[in-house]
N, C-alpha and C positions, 0 to 999 in steps of 0.2 A: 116200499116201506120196510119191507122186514130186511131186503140186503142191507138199506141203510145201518139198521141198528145193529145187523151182526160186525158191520165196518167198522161202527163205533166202537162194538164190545171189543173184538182183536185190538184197534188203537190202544184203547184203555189198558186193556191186558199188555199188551207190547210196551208202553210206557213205563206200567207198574214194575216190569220186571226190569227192565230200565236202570230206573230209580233205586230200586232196592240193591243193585249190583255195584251201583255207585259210590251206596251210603256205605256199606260195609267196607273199611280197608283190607285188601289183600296183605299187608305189608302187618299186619296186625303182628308184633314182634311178641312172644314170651320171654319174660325174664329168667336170666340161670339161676338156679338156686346156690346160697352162696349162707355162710357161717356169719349169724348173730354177730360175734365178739371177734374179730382180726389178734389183737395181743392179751395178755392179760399177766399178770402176776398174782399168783397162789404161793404161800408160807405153808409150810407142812402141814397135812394134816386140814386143811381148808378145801371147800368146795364148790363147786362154779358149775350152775347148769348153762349151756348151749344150746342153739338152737335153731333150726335151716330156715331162712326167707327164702319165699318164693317159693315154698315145697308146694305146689300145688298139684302136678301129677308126677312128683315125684313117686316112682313103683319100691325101690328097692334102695336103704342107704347101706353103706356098709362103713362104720368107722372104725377109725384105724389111730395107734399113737403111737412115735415111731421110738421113744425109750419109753418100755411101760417101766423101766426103773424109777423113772423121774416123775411120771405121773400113770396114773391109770381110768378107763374112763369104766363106769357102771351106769345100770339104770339108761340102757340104752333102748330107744325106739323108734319110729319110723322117721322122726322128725324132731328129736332133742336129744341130750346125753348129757350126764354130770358127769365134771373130771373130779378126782381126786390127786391131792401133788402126796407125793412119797416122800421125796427126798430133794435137797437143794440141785437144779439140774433146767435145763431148759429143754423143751420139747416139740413135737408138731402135729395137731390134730387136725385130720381130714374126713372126708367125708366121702 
């Protein structure tokens, strides 16, 4: 009697872990985190906050704009930033 039910309990256990191995997909993809707004137009003196999808363990942003003549960004934190445009000029904010 008692081998029996130790049979069963390993079964049952053997099963369970089974199942749960199953359920869970391996292939579970994370999303890249990637910039709210693709283009935008700002007139002097206007301002536009931005903002990262998908920052979820995003550690460290570091943004970057590659004429701060033409705009400049402030109010920067781990996971948004307002531009400010300066002057007529086009530019490229990254992240």
């Amino acid at each position: 009697m008692k081998k029996t039910t130790e049979k069963t309990l390993a079964l049952a256990m053997a099963a369970v872990l089974c199942i749960t191995t199953v359920a869970v997909p391996v292939d579970a993809k994370v999303k890249k985190p990637k910039l709210s707004i693709k283009k935008m137009i700002l007139n002097t003196g206007e301002k536009k906050k931005i903002k990262i999808k998908n920052a979820g363990k995003v550690k460290k942003v570091t943004w970057k704009s590659k004429k701060t003549s033409v705009a400049f960004l402030t109010k920067k934190t781990k996971k948004s930033v307002t531009i400010v445009a300066k002057k007529p000029g086009k530019t490229t904010v990254t992240c």
